[in-house]
N, C-alpha and C positions, 0 to 999 in steps of 0.2 A: 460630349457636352462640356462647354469651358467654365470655368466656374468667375465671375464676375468681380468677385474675390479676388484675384490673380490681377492684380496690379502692376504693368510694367513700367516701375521706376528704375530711378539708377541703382536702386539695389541688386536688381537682376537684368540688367538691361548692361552695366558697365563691367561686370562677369564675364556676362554672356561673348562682349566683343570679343574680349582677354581670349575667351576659350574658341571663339570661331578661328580656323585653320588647323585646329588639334586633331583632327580625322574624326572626329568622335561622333557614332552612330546616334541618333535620333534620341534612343533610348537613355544614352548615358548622356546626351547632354542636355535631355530634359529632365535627370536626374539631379544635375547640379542646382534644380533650382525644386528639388519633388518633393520640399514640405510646405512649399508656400502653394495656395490653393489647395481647392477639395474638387473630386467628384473630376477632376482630370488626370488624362494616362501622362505618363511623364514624354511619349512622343507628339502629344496632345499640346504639352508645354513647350516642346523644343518646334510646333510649329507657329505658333503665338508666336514665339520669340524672333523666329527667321522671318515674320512675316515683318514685324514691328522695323528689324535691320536691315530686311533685304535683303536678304543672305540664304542661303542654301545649307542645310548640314545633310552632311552626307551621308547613303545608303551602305557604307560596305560597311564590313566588319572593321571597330573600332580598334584603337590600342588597350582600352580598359577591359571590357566585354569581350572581347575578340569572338564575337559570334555568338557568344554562350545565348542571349534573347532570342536569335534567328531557330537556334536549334530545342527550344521548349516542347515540339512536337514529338520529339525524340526522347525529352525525359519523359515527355506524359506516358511514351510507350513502355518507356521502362520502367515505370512506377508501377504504372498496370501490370509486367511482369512481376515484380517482384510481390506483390500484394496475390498475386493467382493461388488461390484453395484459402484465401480466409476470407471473411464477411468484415467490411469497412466501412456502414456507414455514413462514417464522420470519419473526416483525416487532418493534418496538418500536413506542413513544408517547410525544408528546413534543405539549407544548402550550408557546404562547406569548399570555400574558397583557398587558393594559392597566397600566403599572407603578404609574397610581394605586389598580388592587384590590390588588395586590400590596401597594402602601404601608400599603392603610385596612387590611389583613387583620393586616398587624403591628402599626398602631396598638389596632385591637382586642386582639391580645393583650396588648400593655402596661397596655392599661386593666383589662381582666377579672384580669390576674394568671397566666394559665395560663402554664406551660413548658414544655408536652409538648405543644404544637398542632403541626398536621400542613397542611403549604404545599397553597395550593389548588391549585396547580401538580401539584404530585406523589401529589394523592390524584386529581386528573382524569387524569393520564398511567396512572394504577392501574385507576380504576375503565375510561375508554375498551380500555383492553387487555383485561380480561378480558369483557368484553362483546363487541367485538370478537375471540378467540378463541373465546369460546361459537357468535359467528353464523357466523364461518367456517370453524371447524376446524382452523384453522392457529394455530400455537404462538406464544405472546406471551413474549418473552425480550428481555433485556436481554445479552445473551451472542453475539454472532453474527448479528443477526438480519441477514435479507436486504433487508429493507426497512424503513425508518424513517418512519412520520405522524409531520410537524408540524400540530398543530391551531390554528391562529391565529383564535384567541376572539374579539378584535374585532371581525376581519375578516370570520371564515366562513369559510374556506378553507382545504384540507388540502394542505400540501406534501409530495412525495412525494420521500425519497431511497434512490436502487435502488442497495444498496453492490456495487462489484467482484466480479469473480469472482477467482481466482487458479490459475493451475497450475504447477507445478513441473518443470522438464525440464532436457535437456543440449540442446547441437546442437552437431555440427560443421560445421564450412564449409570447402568444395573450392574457391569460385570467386576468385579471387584480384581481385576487381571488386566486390565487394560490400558495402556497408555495413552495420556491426549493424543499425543503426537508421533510420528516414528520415531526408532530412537536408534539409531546406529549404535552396531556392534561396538564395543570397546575397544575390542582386540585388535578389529581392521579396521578401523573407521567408516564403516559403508562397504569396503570392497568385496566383503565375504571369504570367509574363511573356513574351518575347520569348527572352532567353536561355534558358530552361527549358521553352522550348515549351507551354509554358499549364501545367505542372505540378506548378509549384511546387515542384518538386525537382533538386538536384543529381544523385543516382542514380536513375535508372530503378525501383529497388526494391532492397527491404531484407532483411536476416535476418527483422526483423521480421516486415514485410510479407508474407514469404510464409510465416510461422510461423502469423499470426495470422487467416490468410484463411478458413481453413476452420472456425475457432472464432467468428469473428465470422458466419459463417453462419447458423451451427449454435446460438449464444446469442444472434441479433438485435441486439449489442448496439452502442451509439453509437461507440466507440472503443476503442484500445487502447494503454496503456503498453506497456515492453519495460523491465526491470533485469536487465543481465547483470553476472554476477559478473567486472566488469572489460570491456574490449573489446579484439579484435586490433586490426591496423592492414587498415586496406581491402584493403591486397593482399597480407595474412597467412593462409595457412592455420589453420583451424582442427580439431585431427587430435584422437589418443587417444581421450579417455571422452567429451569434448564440454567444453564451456563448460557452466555449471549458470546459467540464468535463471529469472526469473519472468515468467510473461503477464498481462496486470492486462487483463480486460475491461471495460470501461466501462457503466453501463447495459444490463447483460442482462436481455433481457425473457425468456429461460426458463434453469434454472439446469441442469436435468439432462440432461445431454449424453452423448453416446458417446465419451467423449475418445478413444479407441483409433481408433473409424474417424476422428477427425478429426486424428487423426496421421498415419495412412496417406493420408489425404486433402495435407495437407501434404507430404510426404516424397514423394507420385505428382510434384505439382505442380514442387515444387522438386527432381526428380532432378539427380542430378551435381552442384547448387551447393550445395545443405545437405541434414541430416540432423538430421531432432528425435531422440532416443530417452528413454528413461523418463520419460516425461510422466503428473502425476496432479495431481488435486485438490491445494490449497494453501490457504493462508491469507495475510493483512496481514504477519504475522509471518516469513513464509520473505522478503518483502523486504530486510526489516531485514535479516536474516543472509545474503543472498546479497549486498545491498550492502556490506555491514561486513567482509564478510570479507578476508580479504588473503593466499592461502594463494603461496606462490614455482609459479614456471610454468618447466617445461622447454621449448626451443625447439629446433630446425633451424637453421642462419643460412649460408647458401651468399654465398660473399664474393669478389669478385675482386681482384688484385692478388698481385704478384711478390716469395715470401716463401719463405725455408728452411724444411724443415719441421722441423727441428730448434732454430730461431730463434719458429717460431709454437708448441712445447711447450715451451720456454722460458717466455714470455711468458703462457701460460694456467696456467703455474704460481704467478708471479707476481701474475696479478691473481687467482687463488680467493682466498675471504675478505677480501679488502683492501675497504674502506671505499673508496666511486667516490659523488665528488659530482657531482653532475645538476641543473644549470640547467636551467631548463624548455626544451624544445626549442623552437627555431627554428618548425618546421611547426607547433607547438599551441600557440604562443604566444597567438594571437588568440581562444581559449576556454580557457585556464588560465592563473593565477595566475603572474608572472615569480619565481619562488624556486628554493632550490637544495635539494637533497632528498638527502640517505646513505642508498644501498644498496648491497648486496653481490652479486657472483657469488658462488654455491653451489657451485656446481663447473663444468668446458669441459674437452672432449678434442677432442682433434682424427680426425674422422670418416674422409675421407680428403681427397686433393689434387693437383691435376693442376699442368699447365704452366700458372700466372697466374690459381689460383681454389682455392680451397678451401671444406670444410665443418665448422663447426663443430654439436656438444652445449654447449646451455651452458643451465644452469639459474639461474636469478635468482631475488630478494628480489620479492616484489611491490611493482610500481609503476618496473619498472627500464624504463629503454629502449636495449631492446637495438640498434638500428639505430642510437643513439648512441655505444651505448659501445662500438661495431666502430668507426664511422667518426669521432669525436671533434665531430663538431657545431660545429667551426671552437674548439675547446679547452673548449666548455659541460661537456664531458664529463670529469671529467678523475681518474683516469687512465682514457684510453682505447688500447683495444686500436691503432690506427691509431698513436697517441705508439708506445707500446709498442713495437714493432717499423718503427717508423721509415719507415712507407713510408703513403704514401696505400692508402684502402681503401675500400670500396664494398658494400655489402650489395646482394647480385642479388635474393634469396630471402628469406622468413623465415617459417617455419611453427610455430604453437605444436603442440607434441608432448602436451604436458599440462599437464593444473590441477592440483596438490596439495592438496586439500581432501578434507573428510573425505565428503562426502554421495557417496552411491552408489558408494564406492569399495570 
């Protein structure tokens, strides 16, 4: 269908002369003119155009193209090979050229005059797509797609990339032993060793790990990330609504899952030490915003040491809202930044309190550490609660109570 639009003046008409005798296939030389009009193939243009001159452009293989458009049958095959044993939905296309056609195909424009040519790049990512959606039935989108061909022209060869899945969840965590994340050995870095019993790991297993086991089943897929919106401390509880994460699966070879049983399947697995709940479908995007966020966390903190309790409501009246600077800790020195950081307590009351132990509520600023600012971290903390009331002090306990964020609350 011609588009009406498609105006043959001397802007594309005194080009086109220039370029008639250049050998140039249909394709490339209704490319030189393939951003002017819609809703036409660019051989669609180049016969407009020979009709207008009376002229002929020619069927072989050009000096630009040299065939690459004749042979699109042969990539669709090879797309489809390399895509066999995953689920694609939705794909894109994406080709990588020789940079000297590249070069000759802008010099040709310079010469002929045209300023509406269309990159042979981007009319073969155009054309490979919708030809590839016609044979396969699956959707050609630049929007999400689940899998991405690179066509590498040179070469011959289709790269195939299988993007992420994503899901979206909470968990809390009961077992006071457990890591968010995996944590590779120290000794070996992952490869296993002697200290780590061939493991390659410092913990046994992780939130992760047993988050992600029945997902990686169930989508085949090669790996998996873990972003949690922040992390406890290993032998912190995690209580309330949950921590809000995202699961990033790596190379899924099928996308449509049952995430429900594979929650239950998790949550059988890992009784007593964690609990996934509201888990669904996600995106690239809920990373960003479960990493970025910074919402203040309520805690537990059971503490011993020999205190009035009239001396320790004192003192948490004092430090609500006061400005507490925070040297990086001691223990996380050796994977964070040595800097000093202003946050606040939100609010602390005192829970209740025996003979040489107490518990506090204490809500913080995100990125506080609270097991600092009880015990003073040798004065990193300061002011800390321990200064404050004048007596050594000890965190037995520490449970995060909750996340203040907005999602699923």
């Amino acid at each position: 269908m011609t588009d009406p639009g498609f105006v043959l003046g001397p802007e594309i008409l005194d080009p086109a002369r220039r370029a008639l005798g250049r050998g140039l296939c249909a394709e490339c030389f209704g490319r030189l003119f393939g951003r002017a009009g819609h809703g036409m193939t660019n051989p669609e243009r180049a016969a407009r155009i020979s009709e207008a001159l009376g002229a002929l452009v020619p069927a072989s293989p050009c000096p630009v193209c040299e065939g690459a458009f004749d042979r699109i049958p042969v990539w669709i095959e090879r797309c489809t090979t390399a895509a066999e044993g995953y689920e694609w939905p939705r794909f894109s296309c994406g080709s990588r050229w020789d940079p000297e056609t590249l070069a000759r195909e802008e010099s040709l424009w310079l010469e002929f005059g045209t300023a509406v040519g269309e990159s042979i790049r981007s009319s073969f990512n155009r054309e490979l797509g919708k030809r590839l959606e016609a044979a396969s039935g699956r959707e050609a989108t630049t929007d999400r797609p689940d899998v991405v061909f690179l066509a590498d022209v040179p070469v011959g060869t289709v790269g195939l990339t299988v993007m992420p899945l994503y899901f979206l969840g909470r968990y809390r965590k009961f077992d006071r032993t457990l890591p968010q994340t995996r944590w590779p050995c120290r000794a070996c870095q992952g490869r296993g060793c002697d200290r780590c019993s061939g493991t390659g790991k410092t913990y046994p297993t992780s939130v992760e790990e047993l988050v992600a086991a029945p997902f990686l089943t169930a989508t085949g897929g090669e790996g998996t990330r873990f972003h949690g919106m922040g992390r406890e401390d290993i032998d912190a509880r995690m209580l309330g609504r949950g921590r809000p994460f995202v699961l990033e699966i790596r190379r899924p070879k099928l996308r449509a899952i049952d995430v429900a049983g594979a929650v239950a399947e998790a949550n059988r697995a890992a009784e007593g030490r964690v609990e996934v709940v509201g888990m669904a479908s996600a995106d690239a995007a809920e990373v960003v915003r479960v990493k970025e966020a910074s919402p203040s966390k309520s805690y537990r903190v059971g503490v011993s040491g020999v205190v009035a309790v009239a001396k320790i409501n004192e003192a948490l009246s004092f430090a609500v809202g006061r400005a507490i600077a925070q040297r990086t800790p001691r223990r996380v020195a050796h994977r964070r930044a040595d800097r000093v950081r202003t946050r606040r307590i939100v609010s602390a009351s005192l829970v209740e309190a025996a003979e040489g132990r107490f518990t506090l509520d204490v809500c913080a600023e995100a990125g506080t550490y609270i097991k600092e600012w009880v015990e003073g971290d040798d004065g990193r903390t300061d002011p800390n609660l321990s200064a404050l009331l004048g007596t050594p002090l000890t965190v037995e306990f520490l449970d995060v109570l909750e996340i203040h964020d907005t999602q699923g609350a």
